[in-house]
N, C-alpha and C positions, 0 to 999 in steps of 0.2 A: 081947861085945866091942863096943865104941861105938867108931865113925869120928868127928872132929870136923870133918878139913879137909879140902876138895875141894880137890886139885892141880893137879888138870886136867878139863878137861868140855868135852864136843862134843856132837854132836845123835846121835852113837852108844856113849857110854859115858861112863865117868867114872872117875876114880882118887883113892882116898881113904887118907887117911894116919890111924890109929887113937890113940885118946886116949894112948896111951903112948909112941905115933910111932915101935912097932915092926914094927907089920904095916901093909900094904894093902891094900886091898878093891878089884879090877877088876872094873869091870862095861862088856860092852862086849857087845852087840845083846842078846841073852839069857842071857848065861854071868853070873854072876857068879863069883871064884876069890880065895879070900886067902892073900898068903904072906910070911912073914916077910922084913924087909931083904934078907939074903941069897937069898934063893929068887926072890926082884922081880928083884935085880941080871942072876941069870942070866938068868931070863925075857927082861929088857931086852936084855941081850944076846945073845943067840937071837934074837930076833925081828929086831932090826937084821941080824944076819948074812942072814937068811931074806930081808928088806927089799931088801939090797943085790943079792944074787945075781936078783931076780926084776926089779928096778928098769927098768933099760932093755932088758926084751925087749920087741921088736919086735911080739911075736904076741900080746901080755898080752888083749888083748880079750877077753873071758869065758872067761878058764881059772881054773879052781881049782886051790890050792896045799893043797897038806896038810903041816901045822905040827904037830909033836910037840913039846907045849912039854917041856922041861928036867927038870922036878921031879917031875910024875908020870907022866908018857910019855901025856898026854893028845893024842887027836890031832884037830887044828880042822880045818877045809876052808873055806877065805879066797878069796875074789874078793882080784886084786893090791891092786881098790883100797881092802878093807878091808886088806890089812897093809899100807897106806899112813895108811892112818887110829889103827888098834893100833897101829903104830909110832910115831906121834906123840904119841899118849897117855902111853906106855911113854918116850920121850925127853923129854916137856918133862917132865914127873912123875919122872922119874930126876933132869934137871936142876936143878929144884927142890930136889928132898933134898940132892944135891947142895952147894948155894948156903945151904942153912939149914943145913949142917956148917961149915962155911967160914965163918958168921956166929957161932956158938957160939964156934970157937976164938981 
């Protein structure tokens, strides 16, 4: 399966939308993970849920969070500030697909 388009890219991963612009490809510190449209959407939103509940604690200073993503019960161990960073990946890359639906119709 060939990736064509980078959606999104930071200095800790990338998100890529595949030649048929049914799957994605995350790659983010060392993981890479692909998953069809709907299996991304959940992801996306898991991780925002995840995102939000951890956002403004007080104590976030080097605590790890442990993320069970959605679709295979994988479970990550995240500094806040990397599901701040995954988050954003995961949102502007959501947004995107998003906005190239919205173009199509």
């Amino acid at each position: 399966m060939y990736f064509r388009e980078i959606l999104c890219q930071t200095n800790d991963g990338q998100i890529e939308l595949s030649c048929c612009g049914q799957y994605y490809k995350i790659s983010f510190h060392h993981m890479v993970m692909r998953y069809n449209e709907q299996e991304f959407v959940t992801l996306s939103r898991a991780m925002k849920e995840c995102y939000e509940e951890v956002r403004n604690d007080k104590n976030r200073k080097g605590k790890l969070i442990v993320f069970s993503t959605p679709v295979e019960s994988m479970k990550l161990r995240f500094s806040i500030e990397d599901i701040e960073q995954f988050q954003y990946l995961l949102e502007t890359s959501y947004l995107l697909m998003e906005e190239e639906k919205m173009q199509v119709q």
